[in-house]
C-alpha positions in Angstrom: -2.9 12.8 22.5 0.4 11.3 21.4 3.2 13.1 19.6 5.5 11.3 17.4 8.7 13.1 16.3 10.4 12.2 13.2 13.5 13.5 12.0 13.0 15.1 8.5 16.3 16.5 6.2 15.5 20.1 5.7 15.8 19.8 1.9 12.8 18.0 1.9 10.5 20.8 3.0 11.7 23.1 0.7 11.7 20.5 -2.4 7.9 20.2 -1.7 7.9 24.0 -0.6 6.1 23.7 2.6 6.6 24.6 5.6 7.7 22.2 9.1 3.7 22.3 10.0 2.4 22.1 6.2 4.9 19.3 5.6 3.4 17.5 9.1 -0.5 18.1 8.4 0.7 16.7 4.9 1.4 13.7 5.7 -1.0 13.0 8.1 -3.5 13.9 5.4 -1.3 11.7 2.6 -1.5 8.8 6.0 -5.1 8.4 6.5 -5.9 8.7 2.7 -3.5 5.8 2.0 -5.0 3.7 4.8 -8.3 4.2 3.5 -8.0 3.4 0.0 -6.3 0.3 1.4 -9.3 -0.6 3.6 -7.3 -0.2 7.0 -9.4 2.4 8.5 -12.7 3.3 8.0 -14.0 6.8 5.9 -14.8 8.3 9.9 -11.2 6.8 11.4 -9.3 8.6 8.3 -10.7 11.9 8.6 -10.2 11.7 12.5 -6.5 10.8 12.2 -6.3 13.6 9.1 -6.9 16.1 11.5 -10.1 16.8 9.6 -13.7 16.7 9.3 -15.6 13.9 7.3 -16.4 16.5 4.5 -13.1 17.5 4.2 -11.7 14.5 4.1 -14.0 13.3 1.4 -12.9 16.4 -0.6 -9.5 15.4 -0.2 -10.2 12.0 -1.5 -11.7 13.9 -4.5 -8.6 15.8 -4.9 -6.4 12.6 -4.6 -8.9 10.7 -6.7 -9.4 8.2 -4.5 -12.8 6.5 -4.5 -15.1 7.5 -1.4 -16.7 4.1 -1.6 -15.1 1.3 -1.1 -17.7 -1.3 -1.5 -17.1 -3.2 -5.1 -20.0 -3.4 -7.7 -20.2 -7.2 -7.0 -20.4 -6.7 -3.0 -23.0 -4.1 -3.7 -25.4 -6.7 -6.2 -24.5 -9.2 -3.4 -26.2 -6.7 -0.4 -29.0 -5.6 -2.9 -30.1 -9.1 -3.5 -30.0 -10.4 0.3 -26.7 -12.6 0.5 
């Protein structure tokens, strides 16, 4: 596994009032959930990198209403009728 260390004013954690490991599971969550929505990674990929299961990510998803699917209407009357 890789680390990556950033370097992180102390302010912020107590504007968003977590703590150094809440603050880094946060944005790994806040990472792969971004990355998803912009159809970088897939549903699977997102959770891994989130540190999470796939159910778990999907309820974050709900919680950050971001759609689960992210196949348009159009691509979905495409696959239903065969093209």
């Amino acid at each position: 596994m890789m680390t990556i260390t950033l370097e992180i004013d102390p302010s912020a954690f107590s504007a968003l009032r977590l703590s150094p490991a809440e603050f880094a599971q946060e944005m790994r969550i806040a990472a792969a959930v971004q990355w998803y929505a912009q159809g970088v990674v897939s549903q699977g990929k997102a959770a891994e990198l989130a540190g999470l299961t796939r159910a778990d990510f999907l309820g974050e998803l709900y919680r950050r209403q971001v759609p689960a699917c992210q196949v348009t209407v159009e691509e979905m009357v495409d696959e239903i009728r065969g093209a």
